[in-house]
C-alpha positions in Angstrom: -9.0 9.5 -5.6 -9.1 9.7 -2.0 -12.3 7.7 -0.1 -13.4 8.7 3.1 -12.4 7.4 7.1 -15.6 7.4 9.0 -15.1 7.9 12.5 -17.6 6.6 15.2 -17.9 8.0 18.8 -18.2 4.8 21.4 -19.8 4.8 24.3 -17.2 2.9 26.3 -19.5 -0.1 28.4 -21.3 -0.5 25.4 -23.0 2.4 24.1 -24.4 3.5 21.3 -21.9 4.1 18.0 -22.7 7.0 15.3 -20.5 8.7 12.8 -18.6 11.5 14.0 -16.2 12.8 11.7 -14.0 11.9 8.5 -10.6 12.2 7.2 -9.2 11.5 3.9 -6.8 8.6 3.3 -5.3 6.5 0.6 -7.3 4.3 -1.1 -6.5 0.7 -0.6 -3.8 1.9 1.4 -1.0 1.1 -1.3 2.0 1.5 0.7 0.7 -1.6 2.6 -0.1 0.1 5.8 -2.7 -1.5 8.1 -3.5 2.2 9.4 -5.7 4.5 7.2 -3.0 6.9 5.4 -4.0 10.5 5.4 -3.5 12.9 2.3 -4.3 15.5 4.3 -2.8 15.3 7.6 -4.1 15.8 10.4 -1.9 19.6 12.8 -1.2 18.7 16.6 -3.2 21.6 17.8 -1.4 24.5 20.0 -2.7 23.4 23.5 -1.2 23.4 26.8 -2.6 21.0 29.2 -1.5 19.0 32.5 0.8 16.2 32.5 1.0 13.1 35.6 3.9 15.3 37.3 1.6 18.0 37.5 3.6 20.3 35.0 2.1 22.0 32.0 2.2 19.8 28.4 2.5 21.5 25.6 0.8 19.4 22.4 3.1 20.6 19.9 6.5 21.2 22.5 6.7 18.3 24.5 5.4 15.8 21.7 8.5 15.3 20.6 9.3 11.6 19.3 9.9 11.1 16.0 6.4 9.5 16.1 3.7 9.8 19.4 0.9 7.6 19.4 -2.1 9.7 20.7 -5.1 8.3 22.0 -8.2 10.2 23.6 -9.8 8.1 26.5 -10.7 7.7 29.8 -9.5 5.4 33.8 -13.7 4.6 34.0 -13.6 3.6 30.6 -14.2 -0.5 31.4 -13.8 -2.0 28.3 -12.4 -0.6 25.0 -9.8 1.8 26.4 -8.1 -0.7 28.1 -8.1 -3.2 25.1 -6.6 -0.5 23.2 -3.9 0.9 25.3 -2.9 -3.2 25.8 -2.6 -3.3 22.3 -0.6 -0.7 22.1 1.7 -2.0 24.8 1.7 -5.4 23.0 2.7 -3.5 19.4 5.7 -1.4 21.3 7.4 -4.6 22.9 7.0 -6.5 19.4 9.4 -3.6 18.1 13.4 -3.2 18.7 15.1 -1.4 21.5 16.5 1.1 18.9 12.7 1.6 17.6 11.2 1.6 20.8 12.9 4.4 21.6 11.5 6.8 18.9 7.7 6.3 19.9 6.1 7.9 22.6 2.5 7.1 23.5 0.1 9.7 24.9 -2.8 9.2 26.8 -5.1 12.4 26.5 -8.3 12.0 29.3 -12.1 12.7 27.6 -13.0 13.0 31.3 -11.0 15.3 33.2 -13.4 15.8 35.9 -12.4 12.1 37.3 -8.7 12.0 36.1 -6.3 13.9 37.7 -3.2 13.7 37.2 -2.5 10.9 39.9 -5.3 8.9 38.7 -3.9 9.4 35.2 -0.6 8.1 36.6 -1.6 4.7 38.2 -4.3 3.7 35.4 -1.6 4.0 32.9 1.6 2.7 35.0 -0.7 -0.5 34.5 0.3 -1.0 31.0 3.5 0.8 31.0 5.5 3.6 33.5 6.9 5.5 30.2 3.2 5.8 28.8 2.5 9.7 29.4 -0.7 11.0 30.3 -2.7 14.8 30.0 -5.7 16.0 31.7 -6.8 19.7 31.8 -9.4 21.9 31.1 -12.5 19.8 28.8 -13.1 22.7 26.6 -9.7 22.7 25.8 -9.5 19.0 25.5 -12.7 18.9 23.2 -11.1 21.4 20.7 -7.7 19.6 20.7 -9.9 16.0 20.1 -11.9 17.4 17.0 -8.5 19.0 15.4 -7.2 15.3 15.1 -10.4 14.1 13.8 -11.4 12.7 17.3 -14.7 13.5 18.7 -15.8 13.6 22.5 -19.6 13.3 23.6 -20.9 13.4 27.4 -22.7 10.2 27.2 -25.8 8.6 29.2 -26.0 8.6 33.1 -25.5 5.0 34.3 -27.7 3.7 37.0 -24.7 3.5 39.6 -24.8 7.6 39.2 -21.4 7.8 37.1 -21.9 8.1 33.2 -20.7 7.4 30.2 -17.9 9.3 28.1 -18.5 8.8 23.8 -15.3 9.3 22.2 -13.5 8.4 19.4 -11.4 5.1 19.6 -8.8 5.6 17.0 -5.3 5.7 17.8 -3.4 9.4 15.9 0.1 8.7 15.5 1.8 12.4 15.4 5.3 12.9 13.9 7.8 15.7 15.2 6.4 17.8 12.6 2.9 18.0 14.7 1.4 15.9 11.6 -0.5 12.9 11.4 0.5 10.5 8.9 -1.3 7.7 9.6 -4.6 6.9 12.1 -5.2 3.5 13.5 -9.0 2.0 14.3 -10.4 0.5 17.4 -9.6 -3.5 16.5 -5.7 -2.8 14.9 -4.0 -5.9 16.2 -0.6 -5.4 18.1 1.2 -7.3 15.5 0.1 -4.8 12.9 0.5 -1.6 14.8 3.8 -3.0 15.4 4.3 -3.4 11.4 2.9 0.0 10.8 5.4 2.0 13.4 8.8 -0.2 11.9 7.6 0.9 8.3 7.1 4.5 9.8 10.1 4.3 11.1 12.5 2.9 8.1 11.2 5.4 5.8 11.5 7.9 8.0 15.5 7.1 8.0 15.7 6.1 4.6 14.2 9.9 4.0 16.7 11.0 6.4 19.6 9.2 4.6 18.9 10.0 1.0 
C-alpha cells in the first residue's frame, strides 16, 4: 500500500512552512533509496522557457540526461536554496567521471521577475559552470512547479522592501523519459543523494543490458 509524501512550501529566510501537495511513494522505500520512490510518477510538463544563454528551453527537449536533477528556487533565496544546490554539488563530485556525465542538474527560478538569465548564470556558476538554469514567464513556471508536485507561493514583504518567495524544497530527479522516479527532501545529505543517483544509474544499465 502506497503512504503519502507531504510536501511543505518554505518561506526561504525563515518563513512559515504548510503542506502543499502529495505524491505517492513506496512504503519503507524497499529498494533502499534515501529518496521517496514514486508509484506514480511524476510527467516533465510541455513548457518552453528561457535558458542562461538566453535561448528557449524546452522541459521535455532539452532535459535530456539519462537522469536531471530539477530543483525550483530562487538567487534572493539566503538560506535553504543555497544549502541545497551545495548539496547537490557535493552528491555530483562524490560520483565517477563516467556517472557524472549522465546527470544534469536544473535550476528552474520561483522568481523570475529578479532572475534573468544573467543573474541565473553567476548565482549558479557559484556552485558549478555546467549547472543549467531557466527563468521565463511565472505563470508558466507555476504550472510546470505544481505538475512535479512542487508548489510556489508569493510570500511576505520583508521590511527592506524585497519579499519572500514559498516554494517547495524538494529536489525531482527526471529521467529521459520525462518521468520522475524518485524525489529528494530539503535535508538529503550529499552522501546519500550521491548513493541514490549510482543506484539510479546501475539499474538503469543493468535494464539496459538484460
Amino acid at each position: 500500500m502506497a503512504a503519502l509524501l507531504l510536501a511543505t512550501v518554505a518561506a526561504c529566510g525563515g518563513g512559515s512552512e504548510g503542506t502543499a501537495t502529495t505524491a505517492g511513494f513506496s512504503e519503507g522505500n524497499p529498494d533502499g533509496m534515501h529518496g521517496a520512490v514514486l508509484t506514480d510518477p511524476y510527467v516533465m510538463p510541455d513548457a518552453t522557457l528561457t535558458a542562461t544563454d538566453g535561448s528557449d528551453f524546452s522541459l521535455t527537449e532539452d532535459t535530456t540526461a539519462p537522469i536531471t536533477m530539477v530543483f525550483f528556487g530562487y538567487t534572493h533565496c539566503p538560506d535553504i536554496c543555497q544549502v541545497v544546490m551545495s548539496d547537490i554539488a557535493s552528491a555530483l563530485s562524490r560520483l565517477e567521471p563516467a556517472q557524472r556525465d549522465q546527470v544534469a542538474v536544473l535550476f528552474v527560478t520561483s522568481d523570475p521577475a529578479r532572475d534573468d538569465p544573467a543573474t541565473l548564470r553567476e548565482y549558479l556558476d557559484r556552485f558549478n559552470p555546467e549547472f543549467e538554469g531557466a527563468t521565463g514567464d511565472l505563470a508558466t513556471i507555476v504550472r510546470a512547479a505544481n505538475k512535479l508536485g512542487v508548489p510556489i507561493e508569493k510570500g511576505a514583504k520583508l521590511p527592506s522592501g524585497g519579499y519572500e518567495v514559498a516554494h517547495g524544497t524538494q529536489i525531482v530527479a527526471v529521467d529521459d523519459r520525462d518521468r520522475s522516479p524518485i524525489v529528494w527532501t530539503e535535508g538529503t545529505s550529499a552522501n546519500h543523494l550521491a548513493e541514490d543517483l549510482a543506484a539510479l544509474l546501475a539499474e538503469r544499465e543493468s535494464g539496459s543490458a538484460s
